[in-house]
DRENDO-1510 file (C-alpha; in Angstrom, 1 decimal, always signed):
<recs>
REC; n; res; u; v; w
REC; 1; UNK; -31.5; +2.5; +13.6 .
REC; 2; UNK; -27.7; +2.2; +12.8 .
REC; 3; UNK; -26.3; -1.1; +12.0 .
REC; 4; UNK; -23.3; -2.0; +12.5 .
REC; 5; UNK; -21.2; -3.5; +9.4 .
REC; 6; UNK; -20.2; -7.1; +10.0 .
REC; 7; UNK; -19.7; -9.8; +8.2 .
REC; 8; UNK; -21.8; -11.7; +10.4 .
REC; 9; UNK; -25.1; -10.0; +8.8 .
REC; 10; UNK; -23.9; -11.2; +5.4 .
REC; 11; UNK; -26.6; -13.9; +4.2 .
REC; 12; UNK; -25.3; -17.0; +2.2 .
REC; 13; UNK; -26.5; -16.9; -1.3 .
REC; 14; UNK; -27.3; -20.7; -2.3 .
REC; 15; UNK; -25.9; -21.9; -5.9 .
REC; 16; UNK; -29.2; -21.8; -8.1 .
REC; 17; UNK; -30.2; -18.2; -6.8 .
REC; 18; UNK; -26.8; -17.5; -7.9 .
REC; 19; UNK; -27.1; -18.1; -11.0 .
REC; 20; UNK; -30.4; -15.5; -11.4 .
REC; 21; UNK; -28.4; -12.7; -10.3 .
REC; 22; UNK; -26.0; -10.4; -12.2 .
REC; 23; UNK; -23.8; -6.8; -12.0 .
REC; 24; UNK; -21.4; -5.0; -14.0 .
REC; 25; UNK; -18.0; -4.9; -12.4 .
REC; 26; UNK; -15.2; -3.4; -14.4 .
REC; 27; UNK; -12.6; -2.2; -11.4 .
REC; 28; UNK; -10.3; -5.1; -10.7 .
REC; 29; UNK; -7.8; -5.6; -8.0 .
REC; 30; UNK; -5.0; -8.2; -8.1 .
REC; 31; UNK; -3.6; -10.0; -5.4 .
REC; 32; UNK; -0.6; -12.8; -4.9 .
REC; 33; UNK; -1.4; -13.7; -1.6 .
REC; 34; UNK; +1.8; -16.8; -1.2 .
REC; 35; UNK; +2.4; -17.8; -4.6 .
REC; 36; UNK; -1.9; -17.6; -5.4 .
REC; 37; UNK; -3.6; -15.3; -7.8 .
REC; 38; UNK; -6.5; -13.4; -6.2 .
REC; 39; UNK; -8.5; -11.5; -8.3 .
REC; 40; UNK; -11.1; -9.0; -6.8 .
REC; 41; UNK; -13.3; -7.2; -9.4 .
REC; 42; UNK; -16.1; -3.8; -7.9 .
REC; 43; UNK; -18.7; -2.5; -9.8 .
REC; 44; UNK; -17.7; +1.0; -7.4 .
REC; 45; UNK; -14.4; +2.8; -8.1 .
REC; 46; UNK; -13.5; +4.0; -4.2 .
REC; 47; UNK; -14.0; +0.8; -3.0 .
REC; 48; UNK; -11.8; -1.2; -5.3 .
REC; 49; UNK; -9.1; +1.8; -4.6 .
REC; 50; UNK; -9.8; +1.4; -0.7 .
REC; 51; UNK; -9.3; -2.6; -1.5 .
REC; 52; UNK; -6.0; -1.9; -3.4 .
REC; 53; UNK; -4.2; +0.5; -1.0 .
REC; 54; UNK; -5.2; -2.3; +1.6 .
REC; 55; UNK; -3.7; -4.9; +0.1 .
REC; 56; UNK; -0.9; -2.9; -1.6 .
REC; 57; UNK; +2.1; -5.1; -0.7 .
REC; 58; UNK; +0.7; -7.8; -2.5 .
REC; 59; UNK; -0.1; -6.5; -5.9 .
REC; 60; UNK; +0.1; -9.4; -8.6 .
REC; 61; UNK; -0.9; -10.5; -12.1 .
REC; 62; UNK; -1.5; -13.7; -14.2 .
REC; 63; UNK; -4.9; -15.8; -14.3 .
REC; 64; UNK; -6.5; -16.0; -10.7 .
REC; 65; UNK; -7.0; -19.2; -8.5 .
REC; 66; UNK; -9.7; -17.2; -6.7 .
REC; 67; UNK; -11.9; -15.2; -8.2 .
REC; 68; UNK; -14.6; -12.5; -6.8 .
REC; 69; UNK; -16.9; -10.2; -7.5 .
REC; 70; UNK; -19.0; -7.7; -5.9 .
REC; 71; UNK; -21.2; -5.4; -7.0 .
REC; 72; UNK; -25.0; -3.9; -6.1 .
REC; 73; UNK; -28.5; -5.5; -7.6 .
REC; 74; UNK; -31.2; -2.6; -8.7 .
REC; 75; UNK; -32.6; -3.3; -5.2 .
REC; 76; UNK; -29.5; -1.8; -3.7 .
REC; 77; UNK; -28.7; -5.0; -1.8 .
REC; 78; UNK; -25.1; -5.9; -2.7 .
REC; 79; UNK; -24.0; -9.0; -3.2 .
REC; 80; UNK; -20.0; -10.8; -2.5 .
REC; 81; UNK; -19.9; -14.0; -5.0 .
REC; 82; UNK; -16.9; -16.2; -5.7 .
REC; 83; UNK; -16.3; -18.4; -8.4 .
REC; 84; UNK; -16.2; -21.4; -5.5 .
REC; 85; UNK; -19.5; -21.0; -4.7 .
REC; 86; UNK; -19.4; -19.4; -1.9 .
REC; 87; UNK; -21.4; -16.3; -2.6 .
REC; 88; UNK; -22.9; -13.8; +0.1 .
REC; 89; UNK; -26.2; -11.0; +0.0 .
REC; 90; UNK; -25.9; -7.6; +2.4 .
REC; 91; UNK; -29.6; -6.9; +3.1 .
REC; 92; UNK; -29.2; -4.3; +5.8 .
REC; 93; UNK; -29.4; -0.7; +3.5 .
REC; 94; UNK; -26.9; +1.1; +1.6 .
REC; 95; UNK; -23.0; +0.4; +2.1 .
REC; 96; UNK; -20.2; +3.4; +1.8 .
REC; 97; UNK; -17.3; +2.5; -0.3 .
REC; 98; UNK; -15.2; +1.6; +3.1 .
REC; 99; UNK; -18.3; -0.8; +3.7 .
REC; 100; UNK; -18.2; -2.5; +0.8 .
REC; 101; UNK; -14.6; -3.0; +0.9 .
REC; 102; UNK; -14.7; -4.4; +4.2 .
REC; 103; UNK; -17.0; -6.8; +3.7 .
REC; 104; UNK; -15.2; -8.0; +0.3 .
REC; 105; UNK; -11.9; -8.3; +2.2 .
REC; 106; UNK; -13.8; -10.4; +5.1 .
REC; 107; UNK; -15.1; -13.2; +2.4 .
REC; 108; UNK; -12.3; -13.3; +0.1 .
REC; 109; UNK; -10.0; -13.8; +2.9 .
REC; 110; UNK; -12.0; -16.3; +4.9 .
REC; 111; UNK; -12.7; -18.4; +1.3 .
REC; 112; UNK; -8.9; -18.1; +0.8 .
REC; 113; UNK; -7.4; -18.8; +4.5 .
REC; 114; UNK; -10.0; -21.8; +4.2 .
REC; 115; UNK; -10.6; -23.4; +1.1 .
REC; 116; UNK; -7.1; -22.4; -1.2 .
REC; 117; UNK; -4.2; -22.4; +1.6 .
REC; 118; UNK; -2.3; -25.4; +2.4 .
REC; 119; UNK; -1.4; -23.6; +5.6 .
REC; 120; UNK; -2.6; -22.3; +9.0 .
REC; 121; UNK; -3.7; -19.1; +10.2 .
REC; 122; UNK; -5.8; -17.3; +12.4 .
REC; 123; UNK; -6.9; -13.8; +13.6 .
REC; 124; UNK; -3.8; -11.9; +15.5 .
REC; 125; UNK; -1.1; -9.8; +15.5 .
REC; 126; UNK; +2.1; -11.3; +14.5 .
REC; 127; UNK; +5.6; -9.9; +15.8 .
REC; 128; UNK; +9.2; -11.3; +15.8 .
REC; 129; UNK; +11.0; -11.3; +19.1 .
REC; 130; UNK; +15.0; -12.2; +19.2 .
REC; 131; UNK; +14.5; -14.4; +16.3 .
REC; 132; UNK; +10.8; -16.1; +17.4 .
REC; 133; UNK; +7.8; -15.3; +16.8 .
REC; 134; UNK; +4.7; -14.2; +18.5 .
REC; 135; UNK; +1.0; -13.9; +18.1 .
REC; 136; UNK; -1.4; -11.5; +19.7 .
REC; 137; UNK; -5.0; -13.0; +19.9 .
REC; 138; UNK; -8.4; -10.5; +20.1 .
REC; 139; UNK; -11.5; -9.7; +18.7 .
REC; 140; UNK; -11.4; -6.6; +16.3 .
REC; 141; UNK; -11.2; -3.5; +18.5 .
REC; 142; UNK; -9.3; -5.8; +21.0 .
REC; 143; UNK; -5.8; -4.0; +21.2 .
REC; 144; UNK; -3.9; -6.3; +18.2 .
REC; 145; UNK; -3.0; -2.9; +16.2 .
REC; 146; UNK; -2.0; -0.9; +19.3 .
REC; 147; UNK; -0.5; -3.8; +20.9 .
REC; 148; UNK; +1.8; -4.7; +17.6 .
REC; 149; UNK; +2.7; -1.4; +17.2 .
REC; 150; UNK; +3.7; -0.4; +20.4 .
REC; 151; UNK; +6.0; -3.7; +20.1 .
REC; 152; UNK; +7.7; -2.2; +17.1 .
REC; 153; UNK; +8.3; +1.0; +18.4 .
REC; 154; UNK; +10.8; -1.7; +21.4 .
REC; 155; UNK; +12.7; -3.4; +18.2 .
REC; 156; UNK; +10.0; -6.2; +17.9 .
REC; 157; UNK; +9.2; -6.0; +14.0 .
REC; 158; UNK; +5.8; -6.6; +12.9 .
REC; 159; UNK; +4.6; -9.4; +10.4 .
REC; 160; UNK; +1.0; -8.3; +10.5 .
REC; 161; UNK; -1.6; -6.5; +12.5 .
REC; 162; UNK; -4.8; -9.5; +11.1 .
REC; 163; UNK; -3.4; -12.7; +10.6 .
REC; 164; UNK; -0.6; -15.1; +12.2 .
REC; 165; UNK; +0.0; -17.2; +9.0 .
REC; 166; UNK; +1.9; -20.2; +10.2 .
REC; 167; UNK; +3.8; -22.5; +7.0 .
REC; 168; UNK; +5.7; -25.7; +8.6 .
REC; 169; UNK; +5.5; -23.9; +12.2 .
REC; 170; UNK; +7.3; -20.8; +10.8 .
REC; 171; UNK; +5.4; -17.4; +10.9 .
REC; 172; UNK; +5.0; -15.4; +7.9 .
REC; 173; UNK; +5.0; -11.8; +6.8 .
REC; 174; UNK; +1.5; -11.2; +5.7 .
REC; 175; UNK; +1.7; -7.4; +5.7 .
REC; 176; UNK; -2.1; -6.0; +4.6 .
REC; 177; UNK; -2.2; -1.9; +5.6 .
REC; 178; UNK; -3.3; -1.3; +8.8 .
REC; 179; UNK; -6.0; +0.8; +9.8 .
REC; 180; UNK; -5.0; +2.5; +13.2 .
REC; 181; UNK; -8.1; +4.3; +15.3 .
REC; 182; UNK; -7.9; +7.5; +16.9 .
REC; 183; UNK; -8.2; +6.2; +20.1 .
REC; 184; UNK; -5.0; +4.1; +19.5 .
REC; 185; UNK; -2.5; +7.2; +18.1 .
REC; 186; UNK; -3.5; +8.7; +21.2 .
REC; 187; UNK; -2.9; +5.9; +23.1 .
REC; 188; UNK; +0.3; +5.7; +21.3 .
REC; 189; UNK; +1.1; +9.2; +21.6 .
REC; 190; UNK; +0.8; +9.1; +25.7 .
REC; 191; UNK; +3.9; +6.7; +25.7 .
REC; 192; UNK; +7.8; +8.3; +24.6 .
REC; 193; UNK; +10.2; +5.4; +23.0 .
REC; 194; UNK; +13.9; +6.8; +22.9 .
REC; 195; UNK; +15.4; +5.5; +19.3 .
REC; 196; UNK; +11.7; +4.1; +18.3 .
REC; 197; UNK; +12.4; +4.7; +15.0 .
REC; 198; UNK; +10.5; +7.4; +14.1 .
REC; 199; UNK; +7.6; +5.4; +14.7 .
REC; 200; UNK; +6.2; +8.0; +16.9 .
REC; 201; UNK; +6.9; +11.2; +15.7 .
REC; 202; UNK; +4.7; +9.4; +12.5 .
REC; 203; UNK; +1.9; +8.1; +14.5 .
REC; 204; UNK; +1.7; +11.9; +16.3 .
REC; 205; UNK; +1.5; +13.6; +13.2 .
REC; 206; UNK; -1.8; +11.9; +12.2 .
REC; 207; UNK; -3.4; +11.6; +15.8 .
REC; 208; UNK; -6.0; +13.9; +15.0 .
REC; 209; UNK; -7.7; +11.7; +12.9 .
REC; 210; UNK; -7.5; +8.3; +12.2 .
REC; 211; UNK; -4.9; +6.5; +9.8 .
REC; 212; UNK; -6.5; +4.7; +7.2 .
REC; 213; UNK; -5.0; +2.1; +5.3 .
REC; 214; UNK; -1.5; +2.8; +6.6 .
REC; 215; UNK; +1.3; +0.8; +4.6 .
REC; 216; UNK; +4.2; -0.8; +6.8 .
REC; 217; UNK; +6.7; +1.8; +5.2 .
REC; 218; UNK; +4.5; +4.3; +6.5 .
REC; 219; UNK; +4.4; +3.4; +9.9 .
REC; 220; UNK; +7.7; +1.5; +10.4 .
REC; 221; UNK; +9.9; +3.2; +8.2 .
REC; 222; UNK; +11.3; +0.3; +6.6 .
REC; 223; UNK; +10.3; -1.6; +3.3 .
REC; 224; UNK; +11.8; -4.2; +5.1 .
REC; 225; UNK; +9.8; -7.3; +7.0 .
REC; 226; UNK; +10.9; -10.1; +9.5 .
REC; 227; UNK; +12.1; -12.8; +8.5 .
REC; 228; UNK; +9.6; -16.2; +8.8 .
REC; 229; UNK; +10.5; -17.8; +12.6 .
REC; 230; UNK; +9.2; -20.3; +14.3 .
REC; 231; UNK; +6.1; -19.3; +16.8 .
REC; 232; UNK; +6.7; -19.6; +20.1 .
REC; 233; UNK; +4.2; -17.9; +21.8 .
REC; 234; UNK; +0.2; -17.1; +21.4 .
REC; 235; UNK; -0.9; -14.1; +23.8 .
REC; 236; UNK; -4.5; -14.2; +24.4 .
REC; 237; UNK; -5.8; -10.8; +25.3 .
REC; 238; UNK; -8.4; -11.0; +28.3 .
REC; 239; UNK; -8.9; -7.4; +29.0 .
REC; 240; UNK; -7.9; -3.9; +30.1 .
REC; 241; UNK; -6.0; -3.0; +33.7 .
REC; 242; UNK; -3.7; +0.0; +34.8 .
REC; 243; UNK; -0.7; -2.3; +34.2 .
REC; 244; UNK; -0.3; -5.1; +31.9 .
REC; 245; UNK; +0.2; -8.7; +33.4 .
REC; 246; UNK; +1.0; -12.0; +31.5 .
REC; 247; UNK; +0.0; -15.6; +33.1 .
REC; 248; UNK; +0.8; -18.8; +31.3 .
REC; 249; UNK; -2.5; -20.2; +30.0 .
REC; 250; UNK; -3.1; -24.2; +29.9 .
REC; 251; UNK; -3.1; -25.8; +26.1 .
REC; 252; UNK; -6.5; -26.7; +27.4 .
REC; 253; UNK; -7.8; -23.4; +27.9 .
REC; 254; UNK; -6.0; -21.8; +25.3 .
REC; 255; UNK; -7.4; -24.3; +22.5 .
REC; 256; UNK; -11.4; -23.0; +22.2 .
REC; 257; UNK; -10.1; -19.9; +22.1 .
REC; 258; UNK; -7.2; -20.1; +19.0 .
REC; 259; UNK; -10.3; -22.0; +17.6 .
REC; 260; UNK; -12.3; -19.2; +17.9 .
REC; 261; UNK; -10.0; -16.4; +16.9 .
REC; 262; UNK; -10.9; -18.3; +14.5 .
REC; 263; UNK; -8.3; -20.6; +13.0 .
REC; 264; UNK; -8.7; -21.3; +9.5 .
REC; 265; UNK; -7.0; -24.0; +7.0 .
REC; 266; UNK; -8.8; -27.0; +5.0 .
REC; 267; UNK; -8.8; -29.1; +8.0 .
REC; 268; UNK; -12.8; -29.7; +9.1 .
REC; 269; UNK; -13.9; -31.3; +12.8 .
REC; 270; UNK; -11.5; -32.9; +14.8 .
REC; 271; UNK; -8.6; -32.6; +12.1 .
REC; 272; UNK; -9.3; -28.8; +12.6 .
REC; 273; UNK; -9.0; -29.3; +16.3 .
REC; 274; UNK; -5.4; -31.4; +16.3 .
REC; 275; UNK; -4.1; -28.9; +13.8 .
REC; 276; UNK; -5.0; -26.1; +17.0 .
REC; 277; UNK; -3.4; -28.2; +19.6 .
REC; 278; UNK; -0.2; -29.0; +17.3 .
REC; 279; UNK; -0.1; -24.9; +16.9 .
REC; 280; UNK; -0.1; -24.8; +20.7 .
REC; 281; UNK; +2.3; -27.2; +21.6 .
REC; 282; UNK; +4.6; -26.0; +19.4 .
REC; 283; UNK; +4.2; -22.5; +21.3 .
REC; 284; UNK; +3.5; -21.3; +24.6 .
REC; 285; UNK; -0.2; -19.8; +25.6 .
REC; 286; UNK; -0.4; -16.6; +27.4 .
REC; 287; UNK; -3.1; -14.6; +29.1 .
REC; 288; UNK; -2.1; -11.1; +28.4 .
REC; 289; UNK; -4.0; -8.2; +30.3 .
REC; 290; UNK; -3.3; -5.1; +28.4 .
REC; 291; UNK; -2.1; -2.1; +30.3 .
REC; 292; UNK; -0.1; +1.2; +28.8 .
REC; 293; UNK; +1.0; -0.1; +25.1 .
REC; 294; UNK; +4.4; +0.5; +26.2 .
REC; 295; UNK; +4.4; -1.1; +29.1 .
REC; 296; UNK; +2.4; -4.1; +27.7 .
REC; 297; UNK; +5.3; -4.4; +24.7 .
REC; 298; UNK; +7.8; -4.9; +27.3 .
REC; 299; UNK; +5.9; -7.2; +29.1 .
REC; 300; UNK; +5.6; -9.3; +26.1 .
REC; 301; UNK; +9.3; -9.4; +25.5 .
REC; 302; UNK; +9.9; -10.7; +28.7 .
REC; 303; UNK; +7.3; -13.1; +28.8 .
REC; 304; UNK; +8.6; -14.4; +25.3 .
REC; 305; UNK; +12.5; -14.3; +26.7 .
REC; 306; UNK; +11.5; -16.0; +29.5 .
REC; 307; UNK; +9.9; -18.9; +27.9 .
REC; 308; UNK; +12.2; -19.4; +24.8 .
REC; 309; UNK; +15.2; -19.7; +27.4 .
REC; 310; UNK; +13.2; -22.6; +29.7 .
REC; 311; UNK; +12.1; -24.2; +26.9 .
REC; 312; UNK; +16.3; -24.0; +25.1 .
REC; 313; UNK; +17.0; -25.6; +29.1 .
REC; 314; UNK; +14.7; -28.3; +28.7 .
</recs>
């Protein structure tokens, strides 16, 4: 039987077992993710340089804040520990070097986004539209990468493809590589963009296979990123149709879904809940049915235009 890799197989590792368990790890990887030292160490070579090309943008140095390491037991198992305790076991057979770095991102960045940032964030795509920002909402193989792309390729810059990070209401870059499927470059490749940037004729180039920790530059052809902006919208996607359609979604309905994306900070309970409804009111909540990526950029801007000028009349 295949299994699929996710991070909801992982099993928690309590603190005493912890302490009984051991591996050599000598490949470290160094992050500064906003000002905090992250320090990643493997005990398998590909997987720390899968980790690294990931997170290229954000190499760093200096003592860590957060450290982890993850390495394999003589069982084969592998094991994710932190030095905050939080410390996971996979159980489910042996892990490829893109597995294992998978999995590390997914705990390191949930321990992060939880228990180290004084921020906001949660799981979307983040792009800036005529000096706003917006965030596109879906599960992993949802549409976020295809979706934020195909907004680039219309002048709508990307700030990231996995996380809206959201300081003092303003959305920030936080530019991990993306990994981009083969069914999106097709996808991608269906639609023509006059003055995309290039954006295009890059994706076509690697359509027959699929692009693999892809650095911004790559992609957009500029080492450049948006500028932080306040976020103004949240577009939830529901689903596929022939075109794409956008209906306003209540604060009520939008809020168990943000929650779900899920939204992380240090807030716990109902603190975590008001900090979702401040996000929201500060923003408006689509529904976005995804149709051509083209089309669906456009109908994005519009929806954002639309909003941003009704709310500047109020």
């Amino acid at each position: 039987m295949i299994v699929r890799i996710c991070a909801e197989l992982l099993r928690p590792i309590d603190a005493l077992e912890r302490e009984s368990i051991a591996g050599q790890t000598d490949r470290e990887v160094t992050l500064n993710w906003f000002g905090t030292i992250v320090a990643v160490r493997f005990d398998d070579a590909a997987a720390a340089e899968i980790y690294r090309r990931r997170y290229q943008a954000f190499a760093g140095s200096g003592p860590p804040k957060l450290s982890a390491r993850v390495y394999a037991e003589a069982n084969g198992n592998y094991c994710f520990t932190t030095d905050l305790g939080r410390s996971y076991r996979w159980t489910h057979g042996p892990l490829t070097p893109r597995s294992i770095a998978f999995l590390a991102d997914i705990v390191v960045r949930r321990i992060y986004f939880s228990e180290i940032a004084t921020f906001a964030s949660f799981h979307a795509a983040t792009i800036a539209v005529d000096g706003v920002a917006a965030a596109i909402v879906a599960s992993s193989r949802g549409g976020k990468t295809t979706t934020a792309i195909a907004c680039a390729r219309r002048k709508m810059p990307v700030y990231s493809d996995e996380r809206c990070v959201v300081i003092d209401g303003f959305a920030q870059p936080f530019p991990r590589s993306l990994s981009i499927r083969r069914e999106a470059l097709h996808l991608l490749a269906l639609d023509s963009v006059v003055d995309d940037g290039g954006i295009g004729s890059r994706l076509r180039a690697r359509r027959f296979q699929p692009w693999t920790c892809a650095g911004f530059e790559e992609v957009f052809g500029t080492p450049s990123l948006p500028p932080a902006a306040p976020l103004a919208a949240i577009f939830f996607i529901d689903g596929y149709a022939r075109t794409p359609s956008v209906r306003p979604l209540s604060n009520t309905s939008a809020l168990p879904k943000l929650i779900a994306a899920p939204l992380r900070s240090q807030e716990r309970g109902i603190d975590s809940v008001a900090l979702g409804m401040s996000l929201l009111r500060q923003s408006t909540a689509f529904s976005l049915t995804l149709g051509s990526p083209d089309e669906t950029a456009l109908a994005i801007r519009a929806a954002v235009r639309t909003s941003t000028a009704q709310c500047q009349a109020c």
